[in-house]
C-alpha positions as CSV (number, residue, x, y, z in Angstrom):
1,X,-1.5,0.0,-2.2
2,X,-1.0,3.4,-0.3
3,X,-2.1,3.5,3.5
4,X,-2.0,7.3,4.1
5,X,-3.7,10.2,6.4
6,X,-7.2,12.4,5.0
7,X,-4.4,16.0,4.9
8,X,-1.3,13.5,3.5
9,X,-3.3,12.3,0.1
10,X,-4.7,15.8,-0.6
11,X,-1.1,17.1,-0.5
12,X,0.0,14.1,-2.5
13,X,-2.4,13.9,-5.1
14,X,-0.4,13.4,-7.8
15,X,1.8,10.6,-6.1
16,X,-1.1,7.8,-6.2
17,X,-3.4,8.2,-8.9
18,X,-3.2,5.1,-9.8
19,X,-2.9,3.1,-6.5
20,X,-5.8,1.9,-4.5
21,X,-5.5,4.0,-1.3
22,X,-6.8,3.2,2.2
23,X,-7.5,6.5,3.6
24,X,-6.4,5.9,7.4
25,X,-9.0,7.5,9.9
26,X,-8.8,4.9,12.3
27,X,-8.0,7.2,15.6
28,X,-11.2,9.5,15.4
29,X,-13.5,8.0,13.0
30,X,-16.4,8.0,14.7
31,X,-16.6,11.4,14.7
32,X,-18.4,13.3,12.0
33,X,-15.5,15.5,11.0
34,X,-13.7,12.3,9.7
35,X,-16.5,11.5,7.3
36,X,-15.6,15.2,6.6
37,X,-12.1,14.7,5.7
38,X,-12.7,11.6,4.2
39,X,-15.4,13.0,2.0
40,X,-12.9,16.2,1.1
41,X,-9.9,13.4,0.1
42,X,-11.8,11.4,-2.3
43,X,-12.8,14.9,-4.1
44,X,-9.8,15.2,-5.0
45,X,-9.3,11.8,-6.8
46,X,-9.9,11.6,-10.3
47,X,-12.7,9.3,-11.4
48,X,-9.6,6.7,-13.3
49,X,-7.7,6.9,-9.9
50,X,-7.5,3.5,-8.0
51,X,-10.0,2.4,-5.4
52,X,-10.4,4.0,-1.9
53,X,-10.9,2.1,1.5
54,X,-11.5,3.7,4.8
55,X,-9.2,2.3,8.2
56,X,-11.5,2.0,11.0
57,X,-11.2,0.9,14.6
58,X,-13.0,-2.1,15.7
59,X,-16.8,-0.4,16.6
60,X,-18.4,-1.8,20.0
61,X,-21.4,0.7,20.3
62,X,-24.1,2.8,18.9
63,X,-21.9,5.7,17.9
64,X,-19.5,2.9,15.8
65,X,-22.8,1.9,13.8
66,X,-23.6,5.9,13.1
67,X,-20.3,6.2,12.2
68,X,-20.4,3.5,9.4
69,X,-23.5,5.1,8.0
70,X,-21.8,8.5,7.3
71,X,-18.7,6.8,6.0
72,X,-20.9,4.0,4.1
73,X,-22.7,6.7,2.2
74,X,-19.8,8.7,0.5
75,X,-19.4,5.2,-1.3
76,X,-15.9,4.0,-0.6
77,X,-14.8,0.7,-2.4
78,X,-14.4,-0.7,1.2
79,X,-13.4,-0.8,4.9
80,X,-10.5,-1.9,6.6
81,X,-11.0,-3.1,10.0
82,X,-8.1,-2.8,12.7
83,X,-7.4,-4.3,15.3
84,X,-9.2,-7.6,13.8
85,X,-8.8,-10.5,16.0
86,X,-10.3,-12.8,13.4
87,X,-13.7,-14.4,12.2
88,X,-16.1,-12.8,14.9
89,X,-15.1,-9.4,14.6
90,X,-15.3,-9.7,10.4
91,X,-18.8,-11.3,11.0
92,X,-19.8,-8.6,13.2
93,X,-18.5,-5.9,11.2
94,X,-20.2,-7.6,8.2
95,X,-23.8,-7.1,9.9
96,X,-23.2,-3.4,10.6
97,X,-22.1,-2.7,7.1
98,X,-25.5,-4.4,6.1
99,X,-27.5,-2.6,8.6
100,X,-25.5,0.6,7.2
101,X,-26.1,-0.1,3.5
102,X,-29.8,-0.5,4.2
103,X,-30.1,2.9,6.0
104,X,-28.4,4.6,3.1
105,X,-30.0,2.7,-0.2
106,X,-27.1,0.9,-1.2
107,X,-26.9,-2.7,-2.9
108,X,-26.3,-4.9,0.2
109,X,-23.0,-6.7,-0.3
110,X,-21.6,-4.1,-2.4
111,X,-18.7,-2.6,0.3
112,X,-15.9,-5.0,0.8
113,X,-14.3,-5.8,3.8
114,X,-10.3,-6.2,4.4
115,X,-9.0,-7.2,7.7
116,X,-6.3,-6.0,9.6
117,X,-4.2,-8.3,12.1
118,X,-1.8,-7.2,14.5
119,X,-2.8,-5.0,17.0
120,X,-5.2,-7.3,18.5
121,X,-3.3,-10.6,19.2
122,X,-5.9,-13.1,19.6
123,X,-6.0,-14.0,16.0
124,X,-2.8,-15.5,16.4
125,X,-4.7,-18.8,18.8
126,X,-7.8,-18.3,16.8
127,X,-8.3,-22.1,15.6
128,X,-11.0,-20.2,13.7
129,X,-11.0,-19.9,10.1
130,X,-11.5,-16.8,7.5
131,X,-12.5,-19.5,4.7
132,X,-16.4,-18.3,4.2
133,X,-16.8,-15.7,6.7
134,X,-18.0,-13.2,5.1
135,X,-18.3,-12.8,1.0
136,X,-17.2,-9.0,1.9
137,X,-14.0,-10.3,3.0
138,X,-11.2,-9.1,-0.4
139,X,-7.9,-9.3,1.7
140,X,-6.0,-9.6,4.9
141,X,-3.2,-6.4,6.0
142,X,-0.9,-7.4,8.8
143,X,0.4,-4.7,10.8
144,X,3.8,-6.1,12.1
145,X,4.4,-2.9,14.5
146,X,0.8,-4.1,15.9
147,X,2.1,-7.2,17.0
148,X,5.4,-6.0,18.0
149,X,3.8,-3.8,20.4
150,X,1.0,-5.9,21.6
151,X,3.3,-8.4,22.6
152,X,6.2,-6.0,24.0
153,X,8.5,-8.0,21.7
154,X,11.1,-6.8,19.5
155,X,10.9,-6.8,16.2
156,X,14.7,-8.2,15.8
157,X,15.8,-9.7,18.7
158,X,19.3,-9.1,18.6
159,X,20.6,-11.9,21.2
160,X,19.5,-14.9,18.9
161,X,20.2,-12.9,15.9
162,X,16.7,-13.8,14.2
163,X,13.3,-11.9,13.9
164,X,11.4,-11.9,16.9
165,X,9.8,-15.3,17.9
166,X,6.2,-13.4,18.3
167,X,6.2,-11.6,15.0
168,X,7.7,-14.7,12.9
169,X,4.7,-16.9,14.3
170,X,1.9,-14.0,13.6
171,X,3.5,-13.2,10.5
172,X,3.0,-17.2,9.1
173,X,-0.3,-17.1,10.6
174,X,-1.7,-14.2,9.1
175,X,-0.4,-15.6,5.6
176,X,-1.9,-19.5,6.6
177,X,-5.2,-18.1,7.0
178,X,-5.3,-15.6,4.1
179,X,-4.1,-18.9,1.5
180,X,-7.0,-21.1,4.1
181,X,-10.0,-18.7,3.2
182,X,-8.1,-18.1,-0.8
183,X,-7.7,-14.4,-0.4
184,X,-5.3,-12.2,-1.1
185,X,-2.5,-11.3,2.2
186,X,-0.3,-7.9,2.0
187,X,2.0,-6.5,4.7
188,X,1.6,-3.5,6.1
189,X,4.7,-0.9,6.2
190,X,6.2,1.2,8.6
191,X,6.9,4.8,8.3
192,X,10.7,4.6,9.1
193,X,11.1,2.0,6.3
194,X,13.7,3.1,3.6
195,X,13.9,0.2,1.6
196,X,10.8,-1.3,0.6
197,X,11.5,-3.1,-2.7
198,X,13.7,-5.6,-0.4
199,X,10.8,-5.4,2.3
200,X,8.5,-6.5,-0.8
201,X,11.2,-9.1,-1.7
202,X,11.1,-10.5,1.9
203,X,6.9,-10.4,1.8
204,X,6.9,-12.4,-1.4
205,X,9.1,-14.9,-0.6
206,X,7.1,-15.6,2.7
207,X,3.9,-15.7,0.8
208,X,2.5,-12.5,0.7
209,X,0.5,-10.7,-2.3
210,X,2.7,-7.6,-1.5
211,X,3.3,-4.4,0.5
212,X,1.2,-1.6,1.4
213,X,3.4,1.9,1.2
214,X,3.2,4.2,3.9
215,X,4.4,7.5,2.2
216,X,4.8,8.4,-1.1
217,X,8.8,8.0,-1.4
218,X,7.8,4.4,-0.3
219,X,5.1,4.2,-3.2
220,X,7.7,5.8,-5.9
221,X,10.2,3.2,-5.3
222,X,7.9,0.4,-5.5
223,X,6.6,1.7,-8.7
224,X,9.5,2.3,-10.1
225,X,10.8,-1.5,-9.1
């Protein structure tokens, strides 16, 4: 899996035919010139390239359920929702894809759902479970840097030597509920990572499905490993 920018996978084209890509519009995409960009990227996918997801913000308005339509109707395989704090925002999100699929002729239940934890906290003391939520619902992505910044914790806190206390108890969580509702959990990388196959190492020993490269060096190395 390749988390990437609209301008970054047009320039990269030939780095992840084969991945499925989530095509990360998340900081203006309720705006119609991301549909635009989004519709321009998945032009230039092949028809045998991987699936395509869209990153999207939590939506809290009108303009959020506009927004879906446009990006509903260039057909993605799915969404990813950031910023998820857990089974209310998934349920909610789930309606307006509905309402969204209905506008635009589409098979209702046909665009799957992945959620992102990290950014938002709260699904950390959620005693709610993803188990049946929504039958949208593929896979779970936690953000690490989300949490880490969140919480205004370190990532490695160097004192006791260890991983951060917040990010070790979000990390197990966001694996405890993915395994609860039998879906798939992968962890989200960072930019500045340089050496992902040990990061995807790490991920599967804690019980993750895998990693999610953020460039295409990142996506090479996995590949190759």
């Amino acid at each position: 899996m390749f988390c990437t920018t609209p301008d970054a996978l047009v320039s990269q084209a030939d780095a992840h035919e084969s991945a499925t890509v989530i095509l990360d519009i998340r900081k203006h995409w309720v705006t119609k010139g991301a549909a635009g960009e989004a519709q321009a990227a998945l032009r230039q996918r092949r028809s045998t390239a991987g699936s395509t997801l869209f990153r999207v913000g939590r939506p809290d308005d009108e303009a959020g359920q506009t927004a879906i339509e446009r990006l509903v109707a260039l057909r993605p395989y799915g969404f990813v929702l950031s910023g998820c704090d857990g089974a209310a925002d998934i349920q909610k999100f789930d309606v307006m894809l509905r309402v969204a699929e209905a506008s635009q002729g589409i098979e209702a239940g046909s665009t799957g759902l992945v959620a992102e934890l990290g950014e938002n906290a709260a699904f950390v003391l959620s005693q709610a479970s993803l188990k049946d939520v929504s039958q949208r619902l593929k896979a779970v992505i936690f953000d690490s840097e989300g949490v880490t910044q969140t919480t205004k914790s370190q990532a490695f806190n160097a004192a006791a030597s260890r991983t951060g206390a917040p990010l070790l108890l979000a990390r197990a969580v966001a694996v405890i509920k993915a395994r609860q509702a039998s879906i798939a959990c992968y962890e989200l990388l960072q930019e500045r990572d340089d050496d992902p196959q040990t990061l995807r190492d790490i991920a599967l020993a804690d019980g993750f499905s895998g990693v999610v490269a953020r460039n295409a060096a990142q996506l090479a190395a996995l590949s190759a490993s």
